[in-house]
C-alpha positions in Angstrom: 25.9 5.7 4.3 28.8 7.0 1.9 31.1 9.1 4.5 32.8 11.1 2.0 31.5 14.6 2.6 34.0 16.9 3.9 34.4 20.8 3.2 36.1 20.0 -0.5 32.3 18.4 -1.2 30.5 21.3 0.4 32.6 23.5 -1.5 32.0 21.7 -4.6 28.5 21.7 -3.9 28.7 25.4 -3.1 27.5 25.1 0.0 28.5 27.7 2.4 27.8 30.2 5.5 27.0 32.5 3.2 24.4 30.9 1.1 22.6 28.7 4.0 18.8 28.9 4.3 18.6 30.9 1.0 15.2 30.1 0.0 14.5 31.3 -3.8 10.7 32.3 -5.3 11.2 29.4 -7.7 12.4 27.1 -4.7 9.5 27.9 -2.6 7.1 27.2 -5.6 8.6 24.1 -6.1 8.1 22.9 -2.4 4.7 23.7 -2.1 4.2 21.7 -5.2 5.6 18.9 -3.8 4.4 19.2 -0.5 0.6 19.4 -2.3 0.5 16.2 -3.4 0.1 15.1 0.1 -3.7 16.7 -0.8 -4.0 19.4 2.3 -4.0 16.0 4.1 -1.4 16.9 7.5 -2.3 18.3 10.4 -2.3 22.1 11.1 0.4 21.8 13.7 2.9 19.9 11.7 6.0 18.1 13.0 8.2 17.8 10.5 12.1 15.9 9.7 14.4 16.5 6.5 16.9 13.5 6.5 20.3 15.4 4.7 19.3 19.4 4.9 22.2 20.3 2.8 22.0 23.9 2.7 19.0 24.1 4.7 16.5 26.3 1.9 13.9 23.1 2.3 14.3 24.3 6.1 14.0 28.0 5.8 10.6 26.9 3.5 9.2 24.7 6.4 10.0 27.5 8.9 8.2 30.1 6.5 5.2 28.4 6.9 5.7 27.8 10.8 6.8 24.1 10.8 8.3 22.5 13.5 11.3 21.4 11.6 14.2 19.3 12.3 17.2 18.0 10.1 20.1 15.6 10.0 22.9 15.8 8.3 26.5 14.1 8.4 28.9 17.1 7.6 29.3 18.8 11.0 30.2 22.5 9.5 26.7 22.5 8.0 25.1 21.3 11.5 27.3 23.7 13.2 25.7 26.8 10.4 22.1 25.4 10.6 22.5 25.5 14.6 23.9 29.2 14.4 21.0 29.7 12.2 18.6 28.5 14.8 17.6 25.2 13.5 17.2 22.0 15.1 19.9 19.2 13.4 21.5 17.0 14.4 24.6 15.1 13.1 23.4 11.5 11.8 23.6 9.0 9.5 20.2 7.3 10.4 17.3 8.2 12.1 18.4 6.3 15.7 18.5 9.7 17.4 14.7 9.9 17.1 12.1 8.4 19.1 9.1 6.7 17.8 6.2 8.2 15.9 7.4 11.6 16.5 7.2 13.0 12.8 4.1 13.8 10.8 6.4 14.4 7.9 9.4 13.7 6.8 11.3 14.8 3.6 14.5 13.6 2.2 15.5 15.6 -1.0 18.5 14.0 -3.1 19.4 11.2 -0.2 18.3 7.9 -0.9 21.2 7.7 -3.9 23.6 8.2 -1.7 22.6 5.0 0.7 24.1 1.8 0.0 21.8 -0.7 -1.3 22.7 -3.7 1.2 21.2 -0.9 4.1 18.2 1.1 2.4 15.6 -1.5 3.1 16.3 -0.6 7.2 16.7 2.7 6.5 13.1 3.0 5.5 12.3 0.6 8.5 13.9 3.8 10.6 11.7 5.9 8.4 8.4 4.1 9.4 9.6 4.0 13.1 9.5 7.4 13.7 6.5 8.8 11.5 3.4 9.4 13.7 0.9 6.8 11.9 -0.8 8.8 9.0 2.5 10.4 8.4 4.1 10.8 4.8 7.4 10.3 3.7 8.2 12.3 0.2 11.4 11.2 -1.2 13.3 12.9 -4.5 15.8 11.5 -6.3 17.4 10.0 -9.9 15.2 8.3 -12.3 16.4 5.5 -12.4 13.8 3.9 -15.0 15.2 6.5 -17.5 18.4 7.3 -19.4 17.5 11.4 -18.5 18.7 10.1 -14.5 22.1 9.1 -15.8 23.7 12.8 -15.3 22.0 13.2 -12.2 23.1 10.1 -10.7 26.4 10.2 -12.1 27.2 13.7 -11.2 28.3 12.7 -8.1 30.6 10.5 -6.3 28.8 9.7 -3.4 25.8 8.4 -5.1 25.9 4.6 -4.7 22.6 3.6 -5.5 20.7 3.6 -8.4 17.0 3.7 -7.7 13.7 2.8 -10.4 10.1 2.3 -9.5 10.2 -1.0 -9.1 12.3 -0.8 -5.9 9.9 2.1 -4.7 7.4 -0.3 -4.9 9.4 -3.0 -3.5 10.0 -1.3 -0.4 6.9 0.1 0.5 5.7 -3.8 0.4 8.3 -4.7 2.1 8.0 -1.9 5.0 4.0 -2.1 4.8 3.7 1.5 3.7 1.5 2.7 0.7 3.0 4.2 -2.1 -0.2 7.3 -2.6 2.5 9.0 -5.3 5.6 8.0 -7.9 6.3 10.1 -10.6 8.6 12.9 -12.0 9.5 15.6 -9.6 7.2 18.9 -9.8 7.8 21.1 -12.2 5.4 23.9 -11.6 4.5 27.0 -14.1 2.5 29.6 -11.6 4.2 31.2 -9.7 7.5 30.3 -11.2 9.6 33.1 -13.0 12.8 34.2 -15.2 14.6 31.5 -17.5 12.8 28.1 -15.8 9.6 29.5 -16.7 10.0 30.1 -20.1 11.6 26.7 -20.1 9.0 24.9 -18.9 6.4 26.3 -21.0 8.6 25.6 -23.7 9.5 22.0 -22.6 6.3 20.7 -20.8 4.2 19.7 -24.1 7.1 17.5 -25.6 8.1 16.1 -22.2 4.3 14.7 -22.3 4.0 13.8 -25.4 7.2 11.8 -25.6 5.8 10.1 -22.4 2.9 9.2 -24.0 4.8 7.6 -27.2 7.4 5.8 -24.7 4.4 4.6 -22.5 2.4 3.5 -25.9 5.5 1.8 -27.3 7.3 -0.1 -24.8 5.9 0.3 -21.0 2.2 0.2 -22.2 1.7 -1.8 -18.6 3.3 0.5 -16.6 3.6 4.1 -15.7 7.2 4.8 -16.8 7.9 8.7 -16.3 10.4 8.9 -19.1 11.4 12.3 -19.5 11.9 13.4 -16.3 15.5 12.9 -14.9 14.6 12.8 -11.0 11.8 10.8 -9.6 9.5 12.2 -6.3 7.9 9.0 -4.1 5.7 9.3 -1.5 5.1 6.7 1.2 1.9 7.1 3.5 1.9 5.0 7.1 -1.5 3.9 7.4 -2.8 4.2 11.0 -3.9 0.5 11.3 -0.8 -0.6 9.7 1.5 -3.6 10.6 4.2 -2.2 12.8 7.5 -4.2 12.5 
């Protein structure tokens, strides 16, 4: 994985002491949206891992809803803040740390860009090793089937990986996991509020109707989410699955 994260990229990021765990309405909204396309199907006592907290809100949300939530990271002033803060992290760049099937969840917000491409096939190996079987794996991150992914993925330097649905699918064939969900990342409208609402109200009927035109026009096979500029997968572990 990229090493270049020191305190000039958290302070780029605007990541600090400060602002850690700060979980937003519209944040929390946008989690639970997520999180329900899993269909109410984990456990009540869930056991859940973020790969690359960042700064931590994702953990504050699993926390508000009395998670047992853990989180990696590889910048050691924001395992040092999350730990001051209560949280279990720890500082890694893979998942080696972790025994097997100990997650019924894991989560990894904005990461998989920022993996080298020659190494994310085994990192999604490490991602099957240690989900419980009927565990989920929700991954967000740039469209790569879509020019609207361009300024996410190059608004960063340490994204090194460009990412489409076809290697979503790719590597859930190769890694024996089902792809249940690919699409655009949530953008709810209850429960959100201020500017983002009124945007998405606003924005919601083009974005579908352009998808429909693009869909019609030149994916009419396939179920290209054009308009959206990041992408949310999710990878289920069957319980009879192949275990490599």
């Amino acid at each position: 994985m990229n090493k270049d994260y020191s305190n000039s990229y958290l302070k780029w990021k605007r990541w600090d002491e400060q602002t850690f765990g700060n979980l937003k309405k519209n944040n929390s909204v946008y989690f639970s949206t997520e999180i329900s396309r899993l269909k109410d199907k984990l456990p009540k006592t869930v056991k859940v891992l973020e790969i690359g907290f960042g700064n931590g809100s994702f953990l504050t949300f699993a926390r508000t809803r009395g998670w047992d939530i853990s989180g990696t990271e590889v910048n050691r002033e924001l395992i040092e803040i999350a730990k001051q803060n209560g949280f279990d992290v720890y500082e890694s760049e893979d998942l080696t740390c972790f025994s097997d099937k100990t997650f019924d969840l894991i989560v990894a917000f904005d990461v998989l860009e920022h993996i080298p491409q020659s190494v994310l096939e085994s990192f999604i190996f490490q991602v099957k090793r240690v989900l419980k079987d009927g565990g989920f794996f929700v991954a967000r991150f740039p469209n790569g089937d879509s020019p609207f992914g361009l300024k996410v993925q190059n608004g960063d330097m340490t994204h090194v990986t460009t990412i489409g649905s076809g290697k979503i699918f790719y590597l859930g064939a190769k890694t024996n996991m089902d792809v249940v969900f690919l699409g655009g990342r949530a953008e709810p409208i209850i429960g959100m509020t201020g500017l983002p609402l009124l945007h998405r109200i606003i924005s919601l009927p083009i974005k579908k109707t352009l998808n429909l035109i693009i869909k019609l026009i030149f994916f009419p096979l396939n179920d290209v989410v054009f308009c959206s500029s990041e992408l949310t997968a999710i990878y289920y572990k069957a319980a009879k699955a192949h275990h490599d």
